[in-house]
C-alpha positions as CSV (number, residue, x, y, z in Angstrom):
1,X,-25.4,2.6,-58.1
2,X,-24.1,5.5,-57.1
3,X,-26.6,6.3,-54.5
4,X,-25.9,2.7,-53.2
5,X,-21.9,3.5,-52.5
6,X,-23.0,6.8,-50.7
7,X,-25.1,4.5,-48.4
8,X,-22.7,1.7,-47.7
9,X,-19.9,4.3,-47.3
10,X,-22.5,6.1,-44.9
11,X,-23.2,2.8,-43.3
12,X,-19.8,1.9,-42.7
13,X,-19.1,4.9,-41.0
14,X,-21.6,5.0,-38.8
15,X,-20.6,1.2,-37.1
16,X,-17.2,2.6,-36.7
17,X,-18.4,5.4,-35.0
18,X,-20.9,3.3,-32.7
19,X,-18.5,0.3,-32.4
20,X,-15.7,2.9,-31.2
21,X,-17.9,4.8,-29.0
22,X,-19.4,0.8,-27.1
23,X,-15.0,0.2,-26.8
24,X,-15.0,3.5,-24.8
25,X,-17.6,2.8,-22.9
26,X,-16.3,-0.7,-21.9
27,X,-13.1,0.4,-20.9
28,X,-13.1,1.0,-17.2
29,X,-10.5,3.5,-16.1
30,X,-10.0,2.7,-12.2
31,X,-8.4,5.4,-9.5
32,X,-5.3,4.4,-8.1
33,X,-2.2,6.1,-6.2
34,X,1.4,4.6,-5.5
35,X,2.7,3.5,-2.6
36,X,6.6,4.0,-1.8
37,X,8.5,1.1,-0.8
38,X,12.1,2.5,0.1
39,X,12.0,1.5,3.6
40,X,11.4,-2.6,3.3
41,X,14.8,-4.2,3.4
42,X,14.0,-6.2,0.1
43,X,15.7,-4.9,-2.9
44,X,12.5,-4.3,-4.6
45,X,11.6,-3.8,-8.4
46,X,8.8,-2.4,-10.0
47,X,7.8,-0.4,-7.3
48,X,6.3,2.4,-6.2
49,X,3.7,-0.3,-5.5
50,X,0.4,0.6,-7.8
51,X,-2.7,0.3,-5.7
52,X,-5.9,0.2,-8.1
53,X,-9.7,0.8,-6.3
54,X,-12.8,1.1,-6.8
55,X,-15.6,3.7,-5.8
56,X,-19.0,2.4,-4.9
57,X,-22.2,4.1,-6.6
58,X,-23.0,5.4,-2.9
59,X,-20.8,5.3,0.2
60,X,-20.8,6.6,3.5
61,X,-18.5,6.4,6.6
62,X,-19.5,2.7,7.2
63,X,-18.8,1.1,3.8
64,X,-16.9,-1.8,4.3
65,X,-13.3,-3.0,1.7
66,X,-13.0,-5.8,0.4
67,X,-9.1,-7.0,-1.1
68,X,-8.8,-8.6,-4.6
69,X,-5.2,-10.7,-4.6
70,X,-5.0,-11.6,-8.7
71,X,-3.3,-14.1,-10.2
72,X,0.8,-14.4,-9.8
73,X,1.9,-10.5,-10.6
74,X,-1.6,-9.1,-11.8
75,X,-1.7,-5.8,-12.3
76,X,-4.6,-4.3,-9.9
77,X,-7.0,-3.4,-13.2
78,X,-6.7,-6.8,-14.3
79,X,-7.8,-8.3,-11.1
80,X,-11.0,-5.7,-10.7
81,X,-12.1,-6.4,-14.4
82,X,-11.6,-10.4,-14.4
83,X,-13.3,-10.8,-10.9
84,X,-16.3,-9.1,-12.1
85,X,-17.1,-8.1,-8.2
86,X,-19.1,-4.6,-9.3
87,X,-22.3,-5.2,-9.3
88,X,-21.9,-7.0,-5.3
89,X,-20.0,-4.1,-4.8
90,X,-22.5,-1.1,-5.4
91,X,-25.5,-3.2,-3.9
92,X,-23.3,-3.4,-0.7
93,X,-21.6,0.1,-0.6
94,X,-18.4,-1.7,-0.9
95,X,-15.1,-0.3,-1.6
96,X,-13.0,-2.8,-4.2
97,X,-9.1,-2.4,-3.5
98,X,-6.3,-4.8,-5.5
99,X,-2.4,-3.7,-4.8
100,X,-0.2,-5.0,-8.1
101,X,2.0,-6.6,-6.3
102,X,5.4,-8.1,-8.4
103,X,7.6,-10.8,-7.4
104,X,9.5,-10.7,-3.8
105,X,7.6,-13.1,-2.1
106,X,4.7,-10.7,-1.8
107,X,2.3,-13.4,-0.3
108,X,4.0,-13.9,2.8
109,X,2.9,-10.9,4.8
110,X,5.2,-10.9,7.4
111,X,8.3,-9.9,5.0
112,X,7.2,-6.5,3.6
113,X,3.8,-6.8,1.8
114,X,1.6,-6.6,4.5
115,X,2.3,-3.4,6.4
116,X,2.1,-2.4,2.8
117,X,-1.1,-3.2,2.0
118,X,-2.2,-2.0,5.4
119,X,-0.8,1.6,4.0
120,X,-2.8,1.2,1.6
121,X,-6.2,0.5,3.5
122,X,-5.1,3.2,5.7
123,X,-4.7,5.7,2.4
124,X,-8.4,4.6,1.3
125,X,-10.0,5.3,4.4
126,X,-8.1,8.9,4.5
127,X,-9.4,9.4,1.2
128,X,-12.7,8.7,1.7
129,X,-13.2,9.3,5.6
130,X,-13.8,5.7,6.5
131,X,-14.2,3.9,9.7
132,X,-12.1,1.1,10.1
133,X,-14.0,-1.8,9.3
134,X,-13.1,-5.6,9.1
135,X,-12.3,-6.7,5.8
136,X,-13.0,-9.1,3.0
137,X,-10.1,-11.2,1.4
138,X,-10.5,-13.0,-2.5
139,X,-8.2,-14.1,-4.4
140,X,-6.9,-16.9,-7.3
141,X,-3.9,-18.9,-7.1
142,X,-1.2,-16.7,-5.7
143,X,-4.2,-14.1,-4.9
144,X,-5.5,-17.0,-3.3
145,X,-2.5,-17.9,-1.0
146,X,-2.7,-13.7,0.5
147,X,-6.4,-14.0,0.9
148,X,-5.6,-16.9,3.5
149,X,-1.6,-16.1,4.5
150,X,-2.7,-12.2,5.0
151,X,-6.2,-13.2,7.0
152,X,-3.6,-15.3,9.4
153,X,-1.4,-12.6,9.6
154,X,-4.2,-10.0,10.7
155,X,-6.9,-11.9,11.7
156,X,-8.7,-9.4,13.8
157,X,-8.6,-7.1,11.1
158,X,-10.8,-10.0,8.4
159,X,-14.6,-10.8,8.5
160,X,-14.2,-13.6,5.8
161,X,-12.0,-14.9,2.6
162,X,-12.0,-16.8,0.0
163,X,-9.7,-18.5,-2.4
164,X,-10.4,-20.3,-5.8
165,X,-7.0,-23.0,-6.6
166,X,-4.7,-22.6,-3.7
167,X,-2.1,-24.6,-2.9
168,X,-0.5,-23.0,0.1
169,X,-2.4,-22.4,3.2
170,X,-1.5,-21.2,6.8
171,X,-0.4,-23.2,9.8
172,X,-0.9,-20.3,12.2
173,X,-3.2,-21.8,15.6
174,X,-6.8,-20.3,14.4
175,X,-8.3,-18.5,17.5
176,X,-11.5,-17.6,16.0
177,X,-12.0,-18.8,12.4
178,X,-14.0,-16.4,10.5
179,X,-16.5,-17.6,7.2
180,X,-14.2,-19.1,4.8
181,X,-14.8,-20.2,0.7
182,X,-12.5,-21.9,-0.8
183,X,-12.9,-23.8,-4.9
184,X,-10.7,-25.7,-6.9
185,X,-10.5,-27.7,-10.1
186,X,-11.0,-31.7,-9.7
187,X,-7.4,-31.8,-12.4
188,X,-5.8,-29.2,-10.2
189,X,-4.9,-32.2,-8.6
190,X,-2.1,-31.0,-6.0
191,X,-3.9,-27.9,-5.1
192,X,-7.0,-30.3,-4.9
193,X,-5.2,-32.3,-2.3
194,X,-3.5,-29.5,-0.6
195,X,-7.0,-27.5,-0.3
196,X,-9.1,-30.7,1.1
197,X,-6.8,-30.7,4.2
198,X,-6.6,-27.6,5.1
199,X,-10.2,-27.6,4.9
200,X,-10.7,-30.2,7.6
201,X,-8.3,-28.4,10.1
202,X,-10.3,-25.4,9.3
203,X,-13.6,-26.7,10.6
204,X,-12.5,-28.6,13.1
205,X,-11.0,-25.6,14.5
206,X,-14.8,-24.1,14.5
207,X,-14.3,-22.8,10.7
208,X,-18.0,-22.2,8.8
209,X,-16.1,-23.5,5.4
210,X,-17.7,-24.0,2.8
211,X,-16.0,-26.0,0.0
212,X,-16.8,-26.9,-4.1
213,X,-15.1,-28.3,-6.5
214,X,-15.3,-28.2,-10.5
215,X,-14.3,-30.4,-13.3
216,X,-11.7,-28.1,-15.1
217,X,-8.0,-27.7,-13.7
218,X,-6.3,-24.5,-12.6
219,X,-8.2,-21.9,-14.3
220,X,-10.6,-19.4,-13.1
221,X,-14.0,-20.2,-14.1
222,X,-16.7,-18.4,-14.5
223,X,-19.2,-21.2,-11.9
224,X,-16.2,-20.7,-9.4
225,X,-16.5,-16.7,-9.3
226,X,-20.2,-17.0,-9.6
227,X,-20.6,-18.6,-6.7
228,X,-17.8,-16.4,-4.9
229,X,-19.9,-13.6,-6.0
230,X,-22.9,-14.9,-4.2
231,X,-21.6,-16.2,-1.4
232,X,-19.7,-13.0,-0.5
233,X,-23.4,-11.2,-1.2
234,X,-24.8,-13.9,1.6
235,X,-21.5,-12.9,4.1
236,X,-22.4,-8.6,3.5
237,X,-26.0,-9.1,4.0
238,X,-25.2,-11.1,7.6
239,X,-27.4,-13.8,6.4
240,X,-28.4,-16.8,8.7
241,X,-26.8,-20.0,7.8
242,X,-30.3,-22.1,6.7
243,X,-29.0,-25.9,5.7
244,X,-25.9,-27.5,5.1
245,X,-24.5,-30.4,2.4
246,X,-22.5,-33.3,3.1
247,X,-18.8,-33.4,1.3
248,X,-18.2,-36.4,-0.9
249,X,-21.9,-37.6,-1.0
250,X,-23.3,-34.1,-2.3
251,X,-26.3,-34.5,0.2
252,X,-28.1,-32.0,2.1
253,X,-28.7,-32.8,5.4
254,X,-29.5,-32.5,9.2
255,X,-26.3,-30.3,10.3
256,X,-26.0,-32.6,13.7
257,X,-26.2,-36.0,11.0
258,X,-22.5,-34.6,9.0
259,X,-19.5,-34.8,10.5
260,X,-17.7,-31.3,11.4
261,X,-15.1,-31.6,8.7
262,X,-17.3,-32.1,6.0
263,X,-19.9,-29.8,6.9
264,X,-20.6,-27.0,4.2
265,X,-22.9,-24.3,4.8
266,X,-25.9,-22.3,3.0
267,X,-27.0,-19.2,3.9
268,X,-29.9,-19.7,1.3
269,X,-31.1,-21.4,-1.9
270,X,-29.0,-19.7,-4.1
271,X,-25.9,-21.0,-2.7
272,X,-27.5,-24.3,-2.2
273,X,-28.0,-24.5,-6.0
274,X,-24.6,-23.1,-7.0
275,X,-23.2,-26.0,-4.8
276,X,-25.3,-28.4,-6.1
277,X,-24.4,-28.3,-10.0
């Protein structure tokens, strides 16, 4: 009996060791720096701004940055970790960068946040001796309004965006519309509505948009960042656009048989599979 005790106590031990060391291990402890914001005219709380990055597994002068907007008043570390983007990141030599914005209309660009933000590019490329590079925009709800308010705002400076449930959208003239993804929830239903017209002006304006809807509401889903995930890969890599699928009907067909506002396109299978479900 006694011997058994010693064991389980032994036992016991040891899981709280291993389970302790796997929470370590899990916890991912991103760079950051602070951002000053004393000369905006706003009176703005909980700043110094916290701008949270991450550092590909290998880099050189070319790597490319892609933004992460969270959800309303994220915290940069939450964003990183939820969006899951690591993995894309690393393959691609990508630089991950989310600013915590708080409150002050930080979506509309034009007030304050966006000469912030492009400190803050400015800062990571000083840091890491980067060429200026266009950038990639993602982002959820009120990430999801900067990804497509900021690309307006600087659209030289943006080789694509995306947005998962949206529900304010630019009205900026589009000279040259760059890739665009944007998801939403079939019960999101004003976002829904809001996101299917804006979609239309996009393409018609010349946009490559492509569009998907799921059956949940305003939540972010794990299919809806999947498929960010991969489309983004498609976007980095430069691929080809192969096929395309017909809004509504769920069809794939001839690009010249779909009309130019519900035109979505595929840059391979993947993505063709992922729209499909």
């Amino acid at each position: 009996m006694f011997k058994l005790k010693q064991t389980i106590k032994i036992f016991c031990i040891l899981f709280c060791i291993c389970y302790s060391l796997a929470t370590v291990a899990s916890e991912v402890n991103y760079p950051h720096f602070s951002l000053p914001t004393t000369h905006y005219p706003l009176p703005l709380t909980h700043y110094p701004l916290k701008i949270v990055y991450r550092v590909p597994a290998q880099y050189n002068e070319n790597s490319r940055i892609m933004v992460l907007f969270g959800g309303r008043n994220w915290p940069g570390e939450k964003t990183l970790k939820a969006y899951g983007f690591d993995t894309l990141a690393d393959k691609h030599q990508l630089f991950l960068l989310s600013p915590s914005f708080v409150d002050h209309d930080y979506w509309e660009p034009e007030q304050w946040s966006g000469e912030v933000l492009k400190k803050a590019l400015a800062e990571l490329r000083k840091r890491y001796k980067l060429k200026k590079n266009r950038l990639y925009f993602y982002g959820y709800s009120a990430g999801g309004q900067c990804a497509n308010l900021f690309y307006a705002w600087m659209q030289d400076e943006v080789a694509a965006w995306s947005a998962h449930g949206c529900g304010v959208y630019f009205n900026a003239p589009i000279k040259e519309p760059v890739p665009a993804l944007i998801t939403c929830g079939l019960k999101d239903e004003e976002r829904f509505q809001i996101s299917r017209q804006f979609i239309y002006r996009y393409r018609e304006a010349g946009g490559q948009l492509l569009w998907k809807t799921y059956q949940g509401g305003h939540e972010l889903s794990r299919e809806a960042l999947e498929l960010a995930r991969a489309w983004f890969d498609a976007i980095l890599a430069s691929e080809n656009i192969q096929e395309y699928g017909e809004d509504d009907t769920g069809k794939i067909r001839d690009k010249n048989s779909i009309d130019l506002e519900f035109r979505n396109p595929f840059h391979n299978t993947k993505l063709r599979e992922l729209w499909l479900r």
